[in-house]
C-alpha positions as CSV (number, residue, x, y, z in Angstrom):
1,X,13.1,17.2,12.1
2,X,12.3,17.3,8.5
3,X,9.2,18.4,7.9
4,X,7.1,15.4,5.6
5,X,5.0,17.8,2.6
6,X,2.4,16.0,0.7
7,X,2.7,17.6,-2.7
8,X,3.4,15.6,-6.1
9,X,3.6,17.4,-9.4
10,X,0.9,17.0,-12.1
11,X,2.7,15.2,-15.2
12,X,0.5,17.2,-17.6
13,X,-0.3,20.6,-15.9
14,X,3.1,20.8,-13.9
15,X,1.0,22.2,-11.2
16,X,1.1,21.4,-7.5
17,X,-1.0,18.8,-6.0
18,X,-2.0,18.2,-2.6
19,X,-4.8,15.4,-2.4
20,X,-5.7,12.3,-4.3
21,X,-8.1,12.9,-7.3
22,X,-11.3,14.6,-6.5
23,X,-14.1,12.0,-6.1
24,X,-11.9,8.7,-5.5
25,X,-13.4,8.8,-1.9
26,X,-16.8,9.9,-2.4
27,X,-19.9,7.1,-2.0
28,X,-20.3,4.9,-4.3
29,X,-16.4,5.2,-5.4
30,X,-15.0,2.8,-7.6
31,X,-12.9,0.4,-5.0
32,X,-9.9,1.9,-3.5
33,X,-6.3,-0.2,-3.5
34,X,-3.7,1.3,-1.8
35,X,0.5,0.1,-2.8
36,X,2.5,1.4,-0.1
37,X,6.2,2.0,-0.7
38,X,5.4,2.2,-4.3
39,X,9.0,2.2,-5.5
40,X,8.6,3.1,-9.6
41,X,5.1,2.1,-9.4
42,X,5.6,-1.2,-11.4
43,X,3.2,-3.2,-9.6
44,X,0.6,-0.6,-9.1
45,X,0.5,1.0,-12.4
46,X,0.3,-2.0,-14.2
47,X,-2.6,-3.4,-11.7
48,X,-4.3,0.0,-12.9
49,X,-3.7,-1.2,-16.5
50,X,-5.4,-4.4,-16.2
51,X,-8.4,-3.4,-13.7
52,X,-9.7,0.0,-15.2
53,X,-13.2,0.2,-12.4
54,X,-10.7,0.0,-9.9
55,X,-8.8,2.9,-8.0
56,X,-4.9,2.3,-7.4
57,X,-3.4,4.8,-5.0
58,X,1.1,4.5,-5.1
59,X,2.8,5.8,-1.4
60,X,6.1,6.6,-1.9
61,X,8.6,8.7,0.4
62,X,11.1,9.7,-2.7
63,X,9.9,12.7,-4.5
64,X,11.6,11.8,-7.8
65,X,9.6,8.3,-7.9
66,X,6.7,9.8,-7.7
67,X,7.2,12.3,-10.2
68,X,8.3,9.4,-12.5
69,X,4.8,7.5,-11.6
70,X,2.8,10.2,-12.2
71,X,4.5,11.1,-15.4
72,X,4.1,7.1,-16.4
73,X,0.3,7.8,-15.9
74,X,0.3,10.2,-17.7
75,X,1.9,8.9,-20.9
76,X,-0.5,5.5,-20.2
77,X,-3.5,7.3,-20.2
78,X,-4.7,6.3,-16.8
79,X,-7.3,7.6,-15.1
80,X,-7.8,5.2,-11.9
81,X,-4.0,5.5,-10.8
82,X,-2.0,8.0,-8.8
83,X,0.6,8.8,-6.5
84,X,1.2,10.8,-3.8
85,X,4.3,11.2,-1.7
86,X,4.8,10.5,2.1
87,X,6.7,9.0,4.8
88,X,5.3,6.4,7.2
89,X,1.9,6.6,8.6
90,X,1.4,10.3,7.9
91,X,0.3,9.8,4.6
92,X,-2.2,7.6,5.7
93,X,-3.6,9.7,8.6
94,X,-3.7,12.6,6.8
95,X,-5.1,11.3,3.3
96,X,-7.4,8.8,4.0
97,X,-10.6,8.3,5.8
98,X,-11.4,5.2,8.2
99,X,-12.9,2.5,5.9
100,X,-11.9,3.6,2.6
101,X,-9.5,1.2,1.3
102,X,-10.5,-2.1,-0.1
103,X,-6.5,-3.7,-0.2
104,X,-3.6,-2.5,1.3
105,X,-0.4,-3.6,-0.3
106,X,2.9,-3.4,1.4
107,X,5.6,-5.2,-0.5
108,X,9.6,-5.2,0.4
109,X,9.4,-2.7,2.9
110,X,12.9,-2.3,3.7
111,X,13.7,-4.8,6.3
112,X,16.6,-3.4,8.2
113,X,17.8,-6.7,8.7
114,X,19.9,-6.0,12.2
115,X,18.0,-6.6,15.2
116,X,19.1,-3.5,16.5
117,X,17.8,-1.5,13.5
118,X,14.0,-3.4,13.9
119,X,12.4,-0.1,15.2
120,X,13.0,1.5,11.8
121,X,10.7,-1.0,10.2
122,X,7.6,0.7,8.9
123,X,5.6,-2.2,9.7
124,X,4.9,-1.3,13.4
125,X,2.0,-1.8,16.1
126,X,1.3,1.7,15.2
127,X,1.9,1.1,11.3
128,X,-0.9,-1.6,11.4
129,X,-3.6,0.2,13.6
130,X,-3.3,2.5,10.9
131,X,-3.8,0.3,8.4
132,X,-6.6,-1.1,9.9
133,X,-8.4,2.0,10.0
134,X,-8.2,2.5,6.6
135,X,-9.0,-1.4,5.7
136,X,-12.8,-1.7,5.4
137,X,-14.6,-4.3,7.3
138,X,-14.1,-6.7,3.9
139,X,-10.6,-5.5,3.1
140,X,-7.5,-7.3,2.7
141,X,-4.1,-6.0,3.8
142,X,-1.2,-8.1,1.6
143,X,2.4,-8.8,2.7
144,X,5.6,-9.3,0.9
145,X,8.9,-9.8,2.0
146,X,12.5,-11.4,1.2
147,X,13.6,-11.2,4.9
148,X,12.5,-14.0,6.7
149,X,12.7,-12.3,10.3
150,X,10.6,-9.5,9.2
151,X,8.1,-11.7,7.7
152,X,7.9,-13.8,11.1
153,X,7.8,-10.1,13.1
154,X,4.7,-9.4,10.7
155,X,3.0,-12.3,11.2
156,X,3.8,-12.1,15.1
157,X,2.1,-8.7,14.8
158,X,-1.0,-9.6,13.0
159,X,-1.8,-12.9,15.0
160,X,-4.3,-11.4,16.8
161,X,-7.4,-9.6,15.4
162,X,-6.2,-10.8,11.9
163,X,-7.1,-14.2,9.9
164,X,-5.2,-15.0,6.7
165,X,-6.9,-15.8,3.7
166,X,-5.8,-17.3,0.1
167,X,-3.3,-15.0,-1.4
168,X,-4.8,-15.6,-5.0
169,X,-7.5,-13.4,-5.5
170,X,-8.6,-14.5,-9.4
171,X,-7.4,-11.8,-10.7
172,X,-4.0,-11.3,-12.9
173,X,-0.9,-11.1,-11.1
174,X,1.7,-7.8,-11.4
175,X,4.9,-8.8,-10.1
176,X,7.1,-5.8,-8.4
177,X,10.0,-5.3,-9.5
178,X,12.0,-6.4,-6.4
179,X,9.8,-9.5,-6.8
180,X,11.0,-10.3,-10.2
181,X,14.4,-9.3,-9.3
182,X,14.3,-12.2,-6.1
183,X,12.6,-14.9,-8.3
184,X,14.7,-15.0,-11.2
185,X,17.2,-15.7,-8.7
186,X,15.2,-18.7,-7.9
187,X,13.9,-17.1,-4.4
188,X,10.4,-17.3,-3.1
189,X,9.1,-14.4,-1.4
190,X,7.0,-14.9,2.2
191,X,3.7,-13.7,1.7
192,X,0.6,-13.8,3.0
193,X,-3.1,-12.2,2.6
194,X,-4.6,-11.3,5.8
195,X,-8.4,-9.6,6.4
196,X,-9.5,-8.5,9.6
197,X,-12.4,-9.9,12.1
198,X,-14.9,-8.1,12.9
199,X,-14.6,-6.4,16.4
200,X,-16.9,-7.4,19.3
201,X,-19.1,-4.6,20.1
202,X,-22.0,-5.6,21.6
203,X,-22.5,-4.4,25.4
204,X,-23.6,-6.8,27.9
205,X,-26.8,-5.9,29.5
């Protein structure tokens, strides 16, 4: 099994790193969005761009994208984005702490299209209790896909313990660049916004 190492490279110091930016987690912590499967960082970096108090965190299992993020960053001047690389939930588990993300993004996972390939989807039972651990109480976790079946598995996944929400937020919109690529070809994604309710825990007495 090959072993899954969370180290990106510093655009400007060419130095090793192994966490997120010091301070990006501690109280009172600009918000903290999280763009999983981050590709070339398109969408993320450019979110960063247009919302400097906000913190935008890019996931991305390729070592090479990452390195081209981070370099982007750089060059941009951008001190509220970052990337980190990592493979399925580990990144997650291992990087952040429960309640510390305000949105989670996941956009054109790769759908593995074939029913018998499904279990390679990233968006798992697993993959979402994860997620929700992360989410805080408030958060939002945002889907987007092109494959119709995945889409429908998602929303099959997050029907309970989930309620969807308007997917506009008020804010400016950063397209991907798999989501330019599918509407200039006259395609609409599925998507949906999603937030979690709030748990019952109160104990009978």
């Amino acid at each position: 099994m090959e072993l899954v190492i969370f180290e990106k490279m510093n655009p400007i110091t060419e130095t090793i790193e192994t966490t997120i930016p010091n301070g990006w987690l501690e109280p009172g912590a600009p918000p903290l969005e999280v763009d999983f499967g981050c590709h070339r960082g398109a969408f993320f970096i450019g979110m960063a761009a247009l919302n400097p108090d906000i913190h935008f965190l890019g996931l991305e299992k390729q070592a090479d994208r990452v390195n081209k993020c981070l370099r982007k960053i750089g060059r941009m001047g951008l001190a509220n984005a970052f990337a980190v690389q990592g493979v399925g939930a580990e990144p997650l588990q291992k990087l952040l702490p429960p309640a510390s993300v305000t949105t989670f993004h996941l956009y054109f996972p790769d759908p593995w299209p074939k029913r018998r390939h499904a279990g390679r989807r990233v968006f798992q039972a697993s993959f979402l209790k994860e997620i929700r651990r992360v989410l805080r109480p408030s958060g939002t976790l945002r889907l987007m896909t092109d494959c119709e079946s995945y889409f429908c598995d998602m929303r099959e996944l997050t029907r309970d313990g989930w309620t969807e929400i308007p997917w506009h937020d008020g804010r400016e919109n950063v397209q991907t660049a798999f989501e330019k690529t599918f509407r200039a070809m006259g395609q609409k994604p599925h998507q949906v916004c999603l937030q979690p309710i709030a748990r019952d825990v109160s104990v009978a007495t």
